[in-house]
ZADO-1210 file (C-alpha; in nm, 4 decimals, padded with zeros to 6 digits):
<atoms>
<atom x="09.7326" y="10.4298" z="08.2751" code="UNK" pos="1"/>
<atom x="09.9072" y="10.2675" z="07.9738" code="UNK" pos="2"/>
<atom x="10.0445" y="09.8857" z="08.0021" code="UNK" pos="3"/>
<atom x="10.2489" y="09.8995" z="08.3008" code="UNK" pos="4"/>
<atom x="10.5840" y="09.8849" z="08.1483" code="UNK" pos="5"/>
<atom x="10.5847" y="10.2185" z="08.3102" code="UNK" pos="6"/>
<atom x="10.6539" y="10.3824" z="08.6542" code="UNK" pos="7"/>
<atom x="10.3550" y="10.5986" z="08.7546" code="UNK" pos="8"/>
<atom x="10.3687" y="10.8515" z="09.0517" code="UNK" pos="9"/>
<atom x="10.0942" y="11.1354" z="09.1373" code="UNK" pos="10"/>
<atom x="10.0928" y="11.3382" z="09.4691" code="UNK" pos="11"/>
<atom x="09.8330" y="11.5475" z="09.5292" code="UNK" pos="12"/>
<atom x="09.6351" y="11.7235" z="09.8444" code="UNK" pos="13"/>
<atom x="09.4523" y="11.5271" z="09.9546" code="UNK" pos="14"/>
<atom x="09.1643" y="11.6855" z="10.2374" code="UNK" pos="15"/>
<atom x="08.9363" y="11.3976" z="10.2267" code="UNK" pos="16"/>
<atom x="09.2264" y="11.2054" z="10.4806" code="UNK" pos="17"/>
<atom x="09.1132" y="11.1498" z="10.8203" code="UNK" pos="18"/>
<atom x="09.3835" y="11.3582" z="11.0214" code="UNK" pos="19"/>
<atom x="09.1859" y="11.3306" z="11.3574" code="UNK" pos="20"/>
<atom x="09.4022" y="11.1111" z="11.5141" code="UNK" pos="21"/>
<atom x="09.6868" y="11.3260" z="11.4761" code="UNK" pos="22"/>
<atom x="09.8646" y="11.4516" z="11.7998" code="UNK" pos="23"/>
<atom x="09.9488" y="11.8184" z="11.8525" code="UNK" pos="24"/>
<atom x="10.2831" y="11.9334" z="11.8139" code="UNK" pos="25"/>
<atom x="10.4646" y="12.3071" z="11.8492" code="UNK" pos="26"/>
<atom x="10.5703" y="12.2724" z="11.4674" code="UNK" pos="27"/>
<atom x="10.3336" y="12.2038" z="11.1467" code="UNK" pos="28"/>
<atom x="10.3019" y="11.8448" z="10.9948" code="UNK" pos="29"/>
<atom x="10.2840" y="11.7106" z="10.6411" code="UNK" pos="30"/>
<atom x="10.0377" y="11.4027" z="10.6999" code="UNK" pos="31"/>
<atom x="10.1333" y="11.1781" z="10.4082" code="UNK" pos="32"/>
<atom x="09.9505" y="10.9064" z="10.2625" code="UNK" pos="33"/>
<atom x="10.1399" y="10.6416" z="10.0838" code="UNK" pos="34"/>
<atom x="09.9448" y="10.4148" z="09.8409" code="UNK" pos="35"/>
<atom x="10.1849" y="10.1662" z="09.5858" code="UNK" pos="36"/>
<atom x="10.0901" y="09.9474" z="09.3531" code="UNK" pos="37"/>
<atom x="10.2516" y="09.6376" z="09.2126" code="UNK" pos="38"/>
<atom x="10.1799" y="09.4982" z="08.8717" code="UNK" pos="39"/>
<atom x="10.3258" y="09.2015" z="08.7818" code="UNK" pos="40"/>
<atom x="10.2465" y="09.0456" z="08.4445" code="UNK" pos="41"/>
<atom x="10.0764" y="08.7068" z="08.4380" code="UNK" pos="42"/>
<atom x="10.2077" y="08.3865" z="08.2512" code="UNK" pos="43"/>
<atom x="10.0271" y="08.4300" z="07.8809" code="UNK" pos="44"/>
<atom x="10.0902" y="08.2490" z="07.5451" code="UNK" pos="45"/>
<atom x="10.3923" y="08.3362" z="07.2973" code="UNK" pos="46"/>
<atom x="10.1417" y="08.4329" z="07.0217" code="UNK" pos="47"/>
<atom x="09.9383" y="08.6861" z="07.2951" code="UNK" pos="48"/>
<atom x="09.9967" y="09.0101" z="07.3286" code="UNK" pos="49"/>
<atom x="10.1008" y="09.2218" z="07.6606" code="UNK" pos="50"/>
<atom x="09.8003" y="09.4053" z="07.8043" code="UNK" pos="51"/>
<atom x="09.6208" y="09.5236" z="08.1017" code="UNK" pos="52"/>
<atom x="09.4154" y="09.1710" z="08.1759" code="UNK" pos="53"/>
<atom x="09.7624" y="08.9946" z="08.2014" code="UNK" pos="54"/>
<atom x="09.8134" y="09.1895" z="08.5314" code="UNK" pos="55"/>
<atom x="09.8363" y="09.1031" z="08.8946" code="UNK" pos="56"/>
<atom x="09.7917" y="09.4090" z="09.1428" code="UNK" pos="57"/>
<atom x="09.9224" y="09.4125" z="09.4745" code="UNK" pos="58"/>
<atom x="09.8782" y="09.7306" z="09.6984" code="UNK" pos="59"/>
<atom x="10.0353" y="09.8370" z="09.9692" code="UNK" pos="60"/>
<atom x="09.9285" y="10.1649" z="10.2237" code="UNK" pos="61"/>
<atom x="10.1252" y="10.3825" z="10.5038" code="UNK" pos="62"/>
<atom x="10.0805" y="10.6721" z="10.6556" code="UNK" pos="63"/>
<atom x="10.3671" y="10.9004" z="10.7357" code="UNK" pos="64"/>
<atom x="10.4359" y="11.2072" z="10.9487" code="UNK" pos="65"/>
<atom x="10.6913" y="11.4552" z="10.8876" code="UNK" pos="66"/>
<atom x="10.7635" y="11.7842" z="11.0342" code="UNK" pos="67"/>
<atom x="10.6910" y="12.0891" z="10.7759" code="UNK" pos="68"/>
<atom x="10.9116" y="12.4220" z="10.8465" code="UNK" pos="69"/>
<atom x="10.7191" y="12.6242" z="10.5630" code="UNK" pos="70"/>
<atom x="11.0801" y="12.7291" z="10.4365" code="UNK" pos="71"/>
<atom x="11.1525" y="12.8453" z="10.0958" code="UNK" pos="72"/>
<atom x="11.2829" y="12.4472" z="09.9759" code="UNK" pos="73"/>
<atom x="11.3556" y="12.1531" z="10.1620" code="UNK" pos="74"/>
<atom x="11.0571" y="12.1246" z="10.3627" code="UNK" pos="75"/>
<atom x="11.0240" y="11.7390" z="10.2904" code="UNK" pos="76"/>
<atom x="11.4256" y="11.6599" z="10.2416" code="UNK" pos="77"/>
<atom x="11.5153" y="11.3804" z="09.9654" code="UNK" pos="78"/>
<atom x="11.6291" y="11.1579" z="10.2293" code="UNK" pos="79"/>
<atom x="11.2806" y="11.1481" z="10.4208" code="UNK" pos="80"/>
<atom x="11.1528" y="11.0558" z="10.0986" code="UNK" pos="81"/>
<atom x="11.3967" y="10.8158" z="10.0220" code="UNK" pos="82"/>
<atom x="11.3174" y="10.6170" z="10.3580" code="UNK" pos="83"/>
<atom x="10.9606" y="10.6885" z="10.2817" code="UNK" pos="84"/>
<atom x="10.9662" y="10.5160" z="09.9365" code="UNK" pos="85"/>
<atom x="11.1905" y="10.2252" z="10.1091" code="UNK" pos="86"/>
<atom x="10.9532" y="10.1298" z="10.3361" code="UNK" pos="87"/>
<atom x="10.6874" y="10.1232" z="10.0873" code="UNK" pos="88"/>
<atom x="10.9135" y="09.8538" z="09.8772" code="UNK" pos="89"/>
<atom x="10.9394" y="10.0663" z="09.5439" code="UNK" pos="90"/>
<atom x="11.2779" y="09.9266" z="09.3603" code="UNK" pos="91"/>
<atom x="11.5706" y="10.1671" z="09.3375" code="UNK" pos="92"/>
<atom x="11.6223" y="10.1746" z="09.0264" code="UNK" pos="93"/>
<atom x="11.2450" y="10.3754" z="08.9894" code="UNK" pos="94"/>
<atom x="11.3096" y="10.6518" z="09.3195" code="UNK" pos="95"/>
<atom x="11.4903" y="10.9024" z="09.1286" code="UNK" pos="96"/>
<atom x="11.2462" y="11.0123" z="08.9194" code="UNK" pos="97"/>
<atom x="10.9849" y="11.0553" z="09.1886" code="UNK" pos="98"/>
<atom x="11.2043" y="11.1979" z="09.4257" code="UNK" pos="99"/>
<atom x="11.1836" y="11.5465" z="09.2799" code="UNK" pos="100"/>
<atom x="10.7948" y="11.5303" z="09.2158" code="UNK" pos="101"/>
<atom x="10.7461" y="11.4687" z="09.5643" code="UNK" pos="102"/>
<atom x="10.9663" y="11.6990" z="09.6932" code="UNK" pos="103"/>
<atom x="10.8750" y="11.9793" z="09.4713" code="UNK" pos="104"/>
<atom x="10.4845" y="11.9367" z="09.5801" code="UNK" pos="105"/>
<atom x="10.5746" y="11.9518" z="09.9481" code="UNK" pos="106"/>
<atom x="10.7190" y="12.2841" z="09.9098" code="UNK" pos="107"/>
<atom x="10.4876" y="12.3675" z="09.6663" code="UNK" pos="108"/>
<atom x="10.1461" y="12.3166" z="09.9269" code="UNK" pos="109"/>
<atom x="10.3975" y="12.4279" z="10.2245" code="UNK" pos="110"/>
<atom x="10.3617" y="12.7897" z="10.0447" code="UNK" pos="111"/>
<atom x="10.0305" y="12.8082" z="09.9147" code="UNK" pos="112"/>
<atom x="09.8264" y="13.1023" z="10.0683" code="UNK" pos="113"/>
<atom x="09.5299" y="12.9357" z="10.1356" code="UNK" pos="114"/>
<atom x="09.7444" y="12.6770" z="10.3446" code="UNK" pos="115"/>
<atom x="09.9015" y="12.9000" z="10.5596" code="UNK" pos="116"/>
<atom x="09.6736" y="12.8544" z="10.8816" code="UNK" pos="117"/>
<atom x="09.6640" y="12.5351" z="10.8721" code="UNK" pos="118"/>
<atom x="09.8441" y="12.2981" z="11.1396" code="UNK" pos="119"/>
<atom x="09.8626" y="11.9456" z="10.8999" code="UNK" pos="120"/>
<atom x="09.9125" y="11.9401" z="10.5267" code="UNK" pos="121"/>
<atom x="09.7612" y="11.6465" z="10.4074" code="UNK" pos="122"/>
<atom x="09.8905" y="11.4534" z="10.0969" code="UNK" pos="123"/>
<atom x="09.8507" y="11.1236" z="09.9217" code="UNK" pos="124"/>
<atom x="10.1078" y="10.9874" z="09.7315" code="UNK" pos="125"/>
<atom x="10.0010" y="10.7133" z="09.4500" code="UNK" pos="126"/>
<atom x="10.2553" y="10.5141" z="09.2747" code="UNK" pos="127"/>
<atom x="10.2187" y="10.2384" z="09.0279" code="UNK" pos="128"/>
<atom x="10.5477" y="09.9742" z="08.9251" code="UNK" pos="129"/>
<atom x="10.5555" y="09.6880" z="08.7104" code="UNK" pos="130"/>
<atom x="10.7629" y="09.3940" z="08.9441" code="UNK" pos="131"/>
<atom x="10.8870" y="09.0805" z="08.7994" code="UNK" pos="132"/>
<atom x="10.8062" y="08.9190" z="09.1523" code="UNK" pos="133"/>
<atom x="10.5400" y="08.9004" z="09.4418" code="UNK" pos="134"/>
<atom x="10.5774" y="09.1233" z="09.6558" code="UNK" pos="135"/>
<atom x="10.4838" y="08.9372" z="09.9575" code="UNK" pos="136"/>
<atom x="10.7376" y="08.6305" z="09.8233" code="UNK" pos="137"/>
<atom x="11.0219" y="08.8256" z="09.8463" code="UNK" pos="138"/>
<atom x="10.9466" y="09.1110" z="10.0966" code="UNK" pos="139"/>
<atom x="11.1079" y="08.9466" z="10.3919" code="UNK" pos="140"/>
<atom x="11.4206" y="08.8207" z="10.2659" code="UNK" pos="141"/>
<atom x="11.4706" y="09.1686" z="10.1228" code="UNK" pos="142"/>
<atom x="11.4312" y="09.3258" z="10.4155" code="UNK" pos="143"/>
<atom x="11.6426" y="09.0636" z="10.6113" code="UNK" pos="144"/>
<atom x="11.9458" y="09.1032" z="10.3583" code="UNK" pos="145"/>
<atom x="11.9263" y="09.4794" z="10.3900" code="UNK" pos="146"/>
<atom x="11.9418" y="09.4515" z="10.7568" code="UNK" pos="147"/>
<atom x="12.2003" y="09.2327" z="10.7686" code="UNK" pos="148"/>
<atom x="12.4357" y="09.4767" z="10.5709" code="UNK" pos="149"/>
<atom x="12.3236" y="09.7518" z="10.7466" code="UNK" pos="150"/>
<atom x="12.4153" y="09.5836" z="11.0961" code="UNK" pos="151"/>
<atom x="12.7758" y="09.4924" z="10.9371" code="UNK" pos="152"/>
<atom x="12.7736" y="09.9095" z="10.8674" code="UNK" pos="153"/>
<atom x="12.9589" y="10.1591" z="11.1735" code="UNK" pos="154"/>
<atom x="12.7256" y="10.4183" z="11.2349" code="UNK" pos="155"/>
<atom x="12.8899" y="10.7913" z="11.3093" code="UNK" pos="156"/>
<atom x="12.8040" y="11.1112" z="11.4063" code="UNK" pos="157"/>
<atom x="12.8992" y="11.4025" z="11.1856" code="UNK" pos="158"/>
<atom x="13.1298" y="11.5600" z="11.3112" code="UNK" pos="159"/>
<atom x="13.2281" y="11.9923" z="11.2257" code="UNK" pos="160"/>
<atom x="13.5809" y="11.8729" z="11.1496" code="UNK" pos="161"/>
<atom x="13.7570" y="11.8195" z="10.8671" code="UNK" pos="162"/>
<atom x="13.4073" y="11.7117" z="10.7067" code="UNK" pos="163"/>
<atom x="13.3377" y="12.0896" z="10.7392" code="UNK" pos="164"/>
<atom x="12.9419" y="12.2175" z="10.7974" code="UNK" pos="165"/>
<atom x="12.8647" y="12.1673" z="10.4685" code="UNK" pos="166"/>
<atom x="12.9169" y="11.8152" z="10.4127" code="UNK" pos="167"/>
<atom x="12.6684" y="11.6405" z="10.2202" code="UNK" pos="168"/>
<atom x="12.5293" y="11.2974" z="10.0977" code="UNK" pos="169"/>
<atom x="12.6826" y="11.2496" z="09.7373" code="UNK" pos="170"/>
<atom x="12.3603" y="10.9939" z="09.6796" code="UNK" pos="171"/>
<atom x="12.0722" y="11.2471" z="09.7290" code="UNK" pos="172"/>
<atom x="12.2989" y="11.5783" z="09.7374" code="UNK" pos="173"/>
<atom x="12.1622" y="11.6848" z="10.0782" code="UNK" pos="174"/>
<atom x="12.3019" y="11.8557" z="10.3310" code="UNK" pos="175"/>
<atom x="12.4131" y="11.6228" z="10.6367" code="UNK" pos="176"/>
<atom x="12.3436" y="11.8018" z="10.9756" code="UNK" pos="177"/>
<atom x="12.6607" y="11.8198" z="11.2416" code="UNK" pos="178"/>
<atom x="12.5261" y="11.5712" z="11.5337" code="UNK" pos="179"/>
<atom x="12.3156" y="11.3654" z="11.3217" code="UNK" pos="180"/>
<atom x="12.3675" y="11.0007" z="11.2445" code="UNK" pos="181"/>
<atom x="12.5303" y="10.8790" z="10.9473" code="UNK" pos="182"/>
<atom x="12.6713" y="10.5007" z="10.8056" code="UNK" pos="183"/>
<atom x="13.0041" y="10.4550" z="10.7279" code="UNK" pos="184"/>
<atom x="13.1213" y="10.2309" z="10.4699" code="UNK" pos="185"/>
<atom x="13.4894" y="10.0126" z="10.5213" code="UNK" pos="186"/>
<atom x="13.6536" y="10.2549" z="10.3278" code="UNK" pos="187"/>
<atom x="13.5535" y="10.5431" z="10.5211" code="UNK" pos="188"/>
<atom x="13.3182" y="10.7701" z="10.2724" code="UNK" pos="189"/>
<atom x="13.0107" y="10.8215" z="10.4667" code="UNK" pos="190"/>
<atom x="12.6368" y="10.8852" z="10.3664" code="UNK" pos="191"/>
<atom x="12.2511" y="10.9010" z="10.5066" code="UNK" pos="192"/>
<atom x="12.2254" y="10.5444" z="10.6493" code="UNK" pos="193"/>
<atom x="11.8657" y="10.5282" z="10.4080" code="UNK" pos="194"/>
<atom x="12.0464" y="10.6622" z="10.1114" code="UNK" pos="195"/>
<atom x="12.3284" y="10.3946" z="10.1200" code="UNK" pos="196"/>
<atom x="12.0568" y="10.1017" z="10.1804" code="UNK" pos="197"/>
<atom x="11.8791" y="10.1704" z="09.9074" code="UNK" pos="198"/>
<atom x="12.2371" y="10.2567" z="09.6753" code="UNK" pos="199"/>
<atom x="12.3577" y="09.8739" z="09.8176" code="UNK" pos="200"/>
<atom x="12.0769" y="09.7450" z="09.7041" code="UNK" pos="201"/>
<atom x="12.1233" y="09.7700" z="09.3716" code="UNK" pos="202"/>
<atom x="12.5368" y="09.8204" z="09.3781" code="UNK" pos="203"/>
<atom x="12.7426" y="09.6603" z="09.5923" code="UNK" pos="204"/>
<atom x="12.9892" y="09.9514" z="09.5594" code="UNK" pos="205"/>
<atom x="13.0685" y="10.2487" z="09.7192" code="UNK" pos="206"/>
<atom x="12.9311" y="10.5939" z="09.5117" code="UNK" pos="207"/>
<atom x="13.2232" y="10.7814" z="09.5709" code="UNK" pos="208"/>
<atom x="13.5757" y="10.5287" z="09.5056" code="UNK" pos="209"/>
<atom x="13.4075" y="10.1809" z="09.4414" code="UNK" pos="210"/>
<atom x="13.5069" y="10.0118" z="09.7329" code="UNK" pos="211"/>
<atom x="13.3385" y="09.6569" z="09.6530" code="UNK" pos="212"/>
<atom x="13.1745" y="09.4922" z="09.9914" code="UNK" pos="213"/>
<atom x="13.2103" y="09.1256" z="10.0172" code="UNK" pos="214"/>
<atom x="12.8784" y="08.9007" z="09.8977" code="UNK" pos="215"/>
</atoms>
């Protein structure tokens, strides 16, 4: 990998993962390893310049579990990810480009032939992200700001009413199910509760008419 000025993200299959643990279910399972990297660059002298041996690494690992319908599209939905690549503490600003690559692999392996009989689809997920801070400094006070607006939040249901059935999240475009839950902002537009977490934490505004929450 180049000097880490740049994002990094590679998914692959992964068969080597130890999926013994994993408890039988009616439905298939994408079995999802999660392995992110922070580089943050080390203090150096004006006259040096930037390279790989200036670099502190931090790592983090998860494992996830997500249901795989071997449809078409959409078997591992943007929002999934989304929550996915919150937990794991990759910035905002970086998601949307890995969002798709993601995605697109799920369905991709979800099709393949040579999966087809096979109960868990196992993938590993490898990310790399230059950070201007430690991760472990500032991990918890993230996470406690981010609750703290999301507590402030109403959570709904979706409703089939004058949303309609095909009302969707104008963050990550996807389709929001009648009956499932959903966070409502003051001034009423409503999104994925994991969408608009991640949106507020880098805008304070709302997507849709810039409703500004209070600080």
């Amino acid at each position: 990998m180049d000097y880490a000025g740049d994002d990094y993200c590679d998914v692959h299959q992964d068969e080597s993962l130890d999926t013994s643990s994993v408890e039988s279910t009616p439905y298939d399972q994408f079995f999802i390893k999660f392995e992110v990297e922070f580089l943050r660059e080390q203090e150096y002298e004006d006259d040096d310049e930037p390279d790989i041996s200036h670099l502190e690494s931090t790592t983090r690992t998860e494992i996830f579990q997500e249901r795989c319908d071997r449809l078409p599209c959409n078997n591992l939905p943007w929002h999934s990810v989304t929550r996915m690549l919150d937990i794991m503490g990759v910035p905002v600003h970086t998601q949307q480009t890995m969002l798709p690559q993601i995605c697109s692999f799920a369905d991709r392996i979800a099709n393949e032939p040579y999966n087809r009989n096979k109960k868990i689809l196992p993938m590993k997920v490898y990310i790399s992200v230059p950070v201007n801070y430690f991760v472990e400094e500032n991990s918890e006070e993230i996470r406690a700001g981010s609750e703290r607006v999301e507590e402030d939040l109403e959570k709904v249901k979706i409703e089939e009413t004058e949303l309609g059935s095909d009302f969707v999240c104008v963050i990550c475009t996807e389709k929001m199910e009648v009956g499932s839950e959903a966070t409502k902002m003051p001034c009423s537009h409503v999104y994925h509760g994991n969408c608009l977490m991640n949106w507020l934490g880098v805008k304070r505004a709302c997507p849709i008419c810039r409703f500004m929450l209070p600080s």
